[in-house]
C-alpha positions as CSV (number, residue, x, y, z in Angstrom):
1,X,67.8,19.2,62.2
2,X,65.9,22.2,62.9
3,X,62.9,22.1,65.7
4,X,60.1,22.2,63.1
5,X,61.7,19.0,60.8
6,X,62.0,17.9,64.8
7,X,58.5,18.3,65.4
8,X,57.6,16.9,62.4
9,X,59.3,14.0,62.2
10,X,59.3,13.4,65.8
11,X,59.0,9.7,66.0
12,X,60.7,7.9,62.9
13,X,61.0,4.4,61.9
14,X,63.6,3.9,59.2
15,X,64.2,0.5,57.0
16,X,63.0,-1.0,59.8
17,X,63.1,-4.5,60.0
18,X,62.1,-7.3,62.4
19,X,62.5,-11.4,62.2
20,X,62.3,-13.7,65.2
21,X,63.6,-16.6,63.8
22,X,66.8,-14.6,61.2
23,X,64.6,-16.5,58.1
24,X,61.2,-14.5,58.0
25,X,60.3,-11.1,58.2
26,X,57.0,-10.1,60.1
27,X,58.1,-6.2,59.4
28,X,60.0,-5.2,56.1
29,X,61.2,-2.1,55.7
30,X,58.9,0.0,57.7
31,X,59.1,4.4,57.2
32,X,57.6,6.3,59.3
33,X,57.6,9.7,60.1
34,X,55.1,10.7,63.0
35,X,54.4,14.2,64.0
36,X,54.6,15.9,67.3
37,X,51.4,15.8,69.0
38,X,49.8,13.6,66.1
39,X,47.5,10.8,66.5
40,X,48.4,7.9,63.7
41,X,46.5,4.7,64.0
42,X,48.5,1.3,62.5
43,X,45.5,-0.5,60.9
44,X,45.6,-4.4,59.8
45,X,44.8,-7.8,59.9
46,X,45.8,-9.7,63.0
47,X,49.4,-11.0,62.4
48,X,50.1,-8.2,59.7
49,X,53.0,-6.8,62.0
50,X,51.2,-3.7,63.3
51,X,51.8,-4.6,67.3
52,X,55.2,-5.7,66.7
53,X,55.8,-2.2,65.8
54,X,55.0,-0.3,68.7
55,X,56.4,-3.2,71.1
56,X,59.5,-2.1,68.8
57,X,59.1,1.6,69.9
58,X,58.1,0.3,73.3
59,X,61.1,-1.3,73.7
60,X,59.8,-4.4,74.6
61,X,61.1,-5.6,71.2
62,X,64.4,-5.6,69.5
63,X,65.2,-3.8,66.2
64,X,66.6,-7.0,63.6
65,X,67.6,-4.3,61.3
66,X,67.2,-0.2,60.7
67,X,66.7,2.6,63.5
68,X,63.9,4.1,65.6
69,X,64.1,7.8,66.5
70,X,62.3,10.3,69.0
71,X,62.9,13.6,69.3
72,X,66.1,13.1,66.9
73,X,67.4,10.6,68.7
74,X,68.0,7.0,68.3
75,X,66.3,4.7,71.2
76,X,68.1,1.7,70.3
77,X,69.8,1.5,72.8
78,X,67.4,3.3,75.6
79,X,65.5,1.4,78.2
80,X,61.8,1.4,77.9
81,X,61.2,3.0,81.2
82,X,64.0,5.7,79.8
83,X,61.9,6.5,76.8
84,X,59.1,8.5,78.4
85,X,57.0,6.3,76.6
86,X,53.1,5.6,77.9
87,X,51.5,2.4,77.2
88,X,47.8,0.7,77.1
89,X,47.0,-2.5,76.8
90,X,43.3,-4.7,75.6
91,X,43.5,-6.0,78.7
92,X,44.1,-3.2,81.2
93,X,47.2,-4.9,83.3
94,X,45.9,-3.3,86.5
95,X,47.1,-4.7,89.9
96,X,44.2,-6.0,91.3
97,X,45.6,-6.3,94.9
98,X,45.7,-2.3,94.9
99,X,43.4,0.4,95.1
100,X,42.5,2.7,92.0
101,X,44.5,5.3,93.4
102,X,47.4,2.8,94.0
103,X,47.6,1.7,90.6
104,X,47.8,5.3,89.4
105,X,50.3,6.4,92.0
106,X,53.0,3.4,90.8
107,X,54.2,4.6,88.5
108,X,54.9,8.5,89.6
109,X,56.9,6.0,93.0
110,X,58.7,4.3,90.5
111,X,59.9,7.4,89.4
112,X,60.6,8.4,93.3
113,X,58.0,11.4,92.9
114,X,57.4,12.9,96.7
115,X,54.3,11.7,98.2
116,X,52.7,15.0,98.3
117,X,53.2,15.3,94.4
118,X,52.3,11.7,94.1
119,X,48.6,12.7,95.4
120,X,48.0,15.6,93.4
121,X,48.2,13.8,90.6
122,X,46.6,11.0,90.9
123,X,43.8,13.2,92.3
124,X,44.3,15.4,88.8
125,X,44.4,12.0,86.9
126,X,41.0,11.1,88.2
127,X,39.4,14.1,87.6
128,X,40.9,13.6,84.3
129,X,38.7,10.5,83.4
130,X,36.0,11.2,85.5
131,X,36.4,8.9,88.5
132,X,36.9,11.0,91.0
133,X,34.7,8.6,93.9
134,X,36.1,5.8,92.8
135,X,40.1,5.9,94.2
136,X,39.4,4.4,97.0
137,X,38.0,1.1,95.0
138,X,39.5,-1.8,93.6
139,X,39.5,-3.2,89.5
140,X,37.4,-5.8,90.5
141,X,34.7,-3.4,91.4
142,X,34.9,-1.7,88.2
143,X,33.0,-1.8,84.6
144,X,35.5,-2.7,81.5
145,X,34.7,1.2,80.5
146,X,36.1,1.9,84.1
147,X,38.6,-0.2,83.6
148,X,39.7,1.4,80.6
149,X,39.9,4.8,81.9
150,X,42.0,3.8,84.7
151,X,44.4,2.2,82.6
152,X,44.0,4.9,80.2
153,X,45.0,7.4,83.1
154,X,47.7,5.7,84.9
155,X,49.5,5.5,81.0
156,X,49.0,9.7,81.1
157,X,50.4,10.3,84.9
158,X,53.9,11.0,84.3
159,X,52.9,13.4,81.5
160,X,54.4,10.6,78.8
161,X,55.3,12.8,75.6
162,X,54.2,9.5,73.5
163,X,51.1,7.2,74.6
164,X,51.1,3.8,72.8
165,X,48.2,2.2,72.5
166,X,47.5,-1.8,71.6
167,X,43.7,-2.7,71.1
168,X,42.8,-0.7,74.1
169,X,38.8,-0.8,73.3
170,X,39.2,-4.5,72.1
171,X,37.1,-6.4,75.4
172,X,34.9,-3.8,75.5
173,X,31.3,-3.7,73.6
174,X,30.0,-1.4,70.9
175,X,28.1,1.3,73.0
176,X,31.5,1.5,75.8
177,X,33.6,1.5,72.3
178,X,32.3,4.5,71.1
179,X,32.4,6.1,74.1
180,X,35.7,5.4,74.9
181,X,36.6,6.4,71.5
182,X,35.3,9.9,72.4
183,X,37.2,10.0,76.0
184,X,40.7,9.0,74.2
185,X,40.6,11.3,71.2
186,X,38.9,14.0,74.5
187,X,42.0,13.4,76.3
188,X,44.2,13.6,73.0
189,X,43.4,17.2,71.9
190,X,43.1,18.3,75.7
191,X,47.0,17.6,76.4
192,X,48.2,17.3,73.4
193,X,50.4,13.5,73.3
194,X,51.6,11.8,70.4
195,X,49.3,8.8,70.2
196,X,50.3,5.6,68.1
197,X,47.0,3.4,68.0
198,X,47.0,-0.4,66.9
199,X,43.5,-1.8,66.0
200,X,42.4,-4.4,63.6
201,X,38.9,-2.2,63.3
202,X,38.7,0.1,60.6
203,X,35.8,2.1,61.7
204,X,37.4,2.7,64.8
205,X,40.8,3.9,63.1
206,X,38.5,6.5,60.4
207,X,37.1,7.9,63.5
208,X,39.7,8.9,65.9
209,X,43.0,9.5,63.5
210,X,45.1,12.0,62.0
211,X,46.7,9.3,59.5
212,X,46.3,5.5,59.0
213,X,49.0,2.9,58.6
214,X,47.5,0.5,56.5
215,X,49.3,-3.0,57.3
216,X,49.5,-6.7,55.4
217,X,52.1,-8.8,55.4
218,X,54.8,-6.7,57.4
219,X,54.2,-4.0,54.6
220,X,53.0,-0.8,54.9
221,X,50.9,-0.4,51.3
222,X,49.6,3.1,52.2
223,X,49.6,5.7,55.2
224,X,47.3,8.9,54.7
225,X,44.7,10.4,55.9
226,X,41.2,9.0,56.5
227,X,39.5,10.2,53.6
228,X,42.5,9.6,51.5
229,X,42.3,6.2,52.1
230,X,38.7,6.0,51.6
231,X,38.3,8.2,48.6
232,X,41.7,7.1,46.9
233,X,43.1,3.6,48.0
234,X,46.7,3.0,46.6
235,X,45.6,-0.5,45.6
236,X,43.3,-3.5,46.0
237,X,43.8,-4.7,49.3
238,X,43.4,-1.2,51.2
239,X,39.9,-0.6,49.3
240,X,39.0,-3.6,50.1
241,X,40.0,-3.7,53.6
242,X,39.3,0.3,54.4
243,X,35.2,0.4,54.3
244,X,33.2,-2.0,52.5
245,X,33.6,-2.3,48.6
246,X,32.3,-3.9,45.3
247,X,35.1,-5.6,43.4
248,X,34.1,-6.4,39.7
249,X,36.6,-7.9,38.1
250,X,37.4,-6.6,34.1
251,X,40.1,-6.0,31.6
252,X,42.2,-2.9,30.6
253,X,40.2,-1.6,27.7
254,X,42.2,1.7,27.5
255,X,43.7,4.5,30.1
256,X,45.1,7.7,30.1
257,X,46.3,9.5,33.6
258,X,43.0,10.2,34.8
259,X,40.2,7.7,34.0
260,X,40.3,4.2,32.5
261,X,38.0,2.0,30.6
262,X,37.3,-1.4,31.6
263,X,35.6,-4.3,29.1
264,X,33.4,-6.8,31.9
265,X,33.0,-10.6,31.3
266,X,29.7,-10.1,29.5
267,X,31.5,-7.5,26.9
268,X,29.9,-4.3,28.9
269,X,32.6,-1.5,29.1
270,X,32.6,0.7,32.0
271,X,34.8,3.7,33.2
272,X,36.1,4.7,36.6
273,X,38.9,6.6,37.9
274,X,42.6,5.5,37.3
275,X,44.2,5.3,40.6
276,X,46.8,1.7,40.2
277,X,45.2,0.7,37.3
278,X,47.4,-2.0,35.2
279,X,48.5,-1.9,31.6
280,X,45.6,-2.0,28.3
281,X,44.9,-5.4,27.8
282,X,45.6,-6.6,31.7
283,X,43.3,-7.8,34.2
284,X,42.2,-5.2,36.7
285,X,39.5,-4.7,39.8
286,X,36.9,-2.4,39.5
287,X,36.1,-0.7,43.1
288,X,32.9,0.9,44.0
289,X,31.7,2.0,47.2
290,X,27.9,0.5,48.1
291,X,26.6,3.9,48.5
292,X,27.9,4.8,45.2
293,X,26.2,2.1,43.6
294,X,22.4,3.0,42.4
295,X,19.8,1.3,41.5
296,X,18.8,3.2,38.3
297,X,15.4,4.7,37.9
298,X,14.0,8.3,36.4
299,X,16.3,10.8,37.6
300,X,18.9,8.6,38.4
301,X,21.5,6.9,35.9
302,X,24.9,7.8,35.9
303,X,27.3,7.3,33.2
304,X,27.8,3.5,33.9
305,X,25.1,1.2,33.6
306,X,25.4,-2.4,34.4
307,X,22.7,-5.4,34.3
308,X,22.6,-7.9,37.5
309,X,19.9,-10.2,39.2
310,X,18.7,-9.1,42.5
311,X,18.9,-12.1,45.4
312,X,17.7,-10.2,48.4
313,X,17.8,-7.6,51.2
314,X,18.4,-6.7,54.5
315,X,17.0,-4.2,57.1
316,X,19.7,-2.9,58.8
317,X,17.8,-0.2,60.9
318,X,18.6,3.3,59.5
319,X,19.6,1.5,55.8
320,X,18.7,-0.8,53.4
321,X,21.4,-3.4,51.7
322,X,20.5,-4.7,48.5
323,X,22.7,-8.2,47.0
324,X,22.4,-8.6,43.5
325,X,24.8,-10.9,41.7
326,X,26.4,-10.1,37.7
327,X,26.1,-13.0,35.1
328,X,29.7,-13.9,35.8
329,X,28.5,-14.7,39.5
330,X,30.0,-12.3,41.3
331,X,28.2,-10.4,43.9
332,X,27.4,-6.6,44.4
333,X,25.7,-4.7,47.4
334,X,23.3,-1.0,46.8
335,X,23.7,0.6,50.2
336,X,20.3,2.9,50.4
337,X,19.1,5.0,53.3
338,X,15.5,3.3,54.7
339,X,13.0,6.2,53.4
340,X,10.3,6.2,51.4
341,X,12.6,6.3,48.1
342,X,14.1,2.2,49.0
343,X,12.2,0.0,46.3
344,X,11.0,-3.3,46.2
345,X,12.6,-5.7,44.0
346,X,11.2,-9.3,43.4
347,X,14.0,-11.4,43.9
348,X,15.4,-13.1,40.9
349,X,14.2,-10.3,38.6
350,X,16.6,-8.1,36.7
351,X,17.5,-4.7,37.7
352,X,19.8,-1.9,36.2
353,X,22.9,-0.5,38.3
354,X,24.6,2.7,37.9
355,X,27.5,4.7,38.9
356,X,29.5,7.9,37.7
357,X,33.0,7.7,36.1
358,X,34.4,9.4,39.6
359,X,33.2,7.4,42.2
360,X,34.5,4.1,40.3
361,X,38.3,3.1,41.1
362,X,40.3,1.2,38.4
363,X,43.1,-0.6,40.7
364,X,45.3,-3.6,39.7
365,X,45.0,-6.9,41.1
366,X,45.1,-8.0,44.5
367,X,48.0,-6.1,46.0
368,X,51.6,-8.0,45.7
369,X,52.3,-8.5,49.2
370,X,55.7,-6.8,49.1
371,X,54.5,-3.4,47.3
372,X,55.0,-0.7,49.6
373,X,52.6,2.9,48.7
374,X,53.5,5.7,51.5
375,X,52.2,9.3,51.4
């Protein structure tokens, strides 16, 4: 293998599989190759398989079947403190009977690092997350953002060439989240690790990655980059689960490679894009975003126009949400910015919905739980 198909397949999972109990798999047949220097975020629902993963890379886990690779190499049968591996937990797993400095020097005395080097760095790894005053303190004395950083610096010491991350931002609240969002994908371009992020939190995943995992079920069902996912889920449970969505449910009416048109329960016939869309005369899910979804009015109507009854909506600060619900009972959402354009709408009245061809996604049913879509 030459170094660039080293680089760029730098950490690989192949076929791999894991069961605890030899009867049920909680990861099936997971491919992945992960770039040198990338930062790819595994994104599901809790118990989808996504942690088990890394603790898998970790080493902290067992393989039940398939291989894990870095740098070309298998690691099945390589220590975790033998993998150059760096690892951050929700929780921070600080000592708190040591000092900050302490708990950033352990690991560099585990390694048997001389004391003089041993103080550099942790003065270096400080500086590094901006706590230079505070070495001298202990993690009881600290915010969870502190916290964070420390844990979060102590994982970069040794100059890991992979950081692993599991929920690190998790305990912490939406304002320190954000923030420590910035500080991690700060740290990330400035020295350049491979960074393998779990979260459950799709927002944070759009933000800070490269490419997104998408997890359910043990499956991956697609991995691509943010917008990607966004613009072009592979099916119905990653448009549902990336971003918020309208799902209207319809039939087949006809398709060719590009777009496909879809007959609603009241006889209406729509068209969106085809990206999974099932066979003519099969049920299928119609998918558009709530900031694709208009209101119609002069100077706005779009190809598609639907009829629904308005319920309510909600002030949200900068935007406006409006609920409507079709006759077939279900529920849509307008997403609207809060200007002097947002209308009032008696509830219970009638309104007209619109949407262009291209920002409608014709997908199949809810996704079969062992289809697999990796780009």
């Amino acid at each position: 293998m030459s170094g660039s198909d080293v680089n760029d397949k730098y950490v690989r999972f192949i076929n791999v599989k894991k069961s605890y109990d030899q009867k049920n798999l909680v990861v099936k047949n997971f491919n992945l190759d992960i770039r040198k220097g990338e930062f790819v975020t595994l994104l599901g629902p809790s118990g989808s398989g996504k942690t088990t993963c890394l603790m898998m890379l970790a080493g902290f886990e067992d393989v039940t079947s398939g291989a894990i690779e870095i740098n070309g190499k298998s690691v099945q049968d390589v220590a975790p403190y033998h993998r150059n591996i760096g690892m951050v937990f929700q929780h921070y797993a600080l000592f708190p009977h040591m000092t900050i400095a302490e708990n950033l020097a352990y690991p560099l005395k585990v390694r048997k690092l001389p004391t003089s080097e041993v103080n550099q760095k942790v003065k270096d790894a400080l500086a590094l997350v901006e706590l230079d005053a505070f070495g001298k303190r202990y993690p009881g004395q600290l915010s969870g953002g502190q916290k964070q950083r420390v844990a979060l610096a102590r994982s970069l010491i040794f100059e890991p060439s992979i950081v692993l991350m599991d929920e690190p931002l998790g305990a912490l609240d939406k304002n320190l989240r954000e923030h420590m969002q910035y500080e991690i994908k700060r740290l990330h371009e400035q020295l350049g690790f491979t960074a393998i992020y779990v979260t459950h939190d799709q927002t944070e995943a759009l933000t800070m990655s490269d490419r997104i995992a998408v997890f359910n079920d043990g499956v991956v069902q697609q991995c691509s980059h943010p917008s990607a996912l966004y613009e072009t889920p592979a099916n119905s449970f990653v448009a549902d689960f990336i971003g918020e969505n309208n799902h209207i449910h319809g039939t087949v009416e006809d398709c060719n490679e590009q777009t496909a048109t879809i007959s609603l329960s009241r006889g209406d016939k729509v068209s969106a894009l085809n990206i999974n869309c099932p066979p003519k005369g099969e049920p299928c899910i119609l998918a558009v975003r709530p900031e694709n979804l208009f209101i119609a009015g002069p100077g706005r109507e779009f190809d598609n126009v639907i009829s629904a009854e308005f319920i309510t909506r909600l002030y949200v600060g900068d935007s406006i949400r409006y609920f409507f619900k079709m006759s077939d009972g279900a529920q849509l959402m307008v997403k609207m910015l809060n200007d002097q354009d947002a209308p009032v709408i008696d509830p219970g009245s009638q309104a007209r919905l619109t949407w262009a061809t291209d920002r409608g996604l014709a997908l199949d049913k809810p996704a079969d739980k062992d289809s697999v879509a990796a780009a």
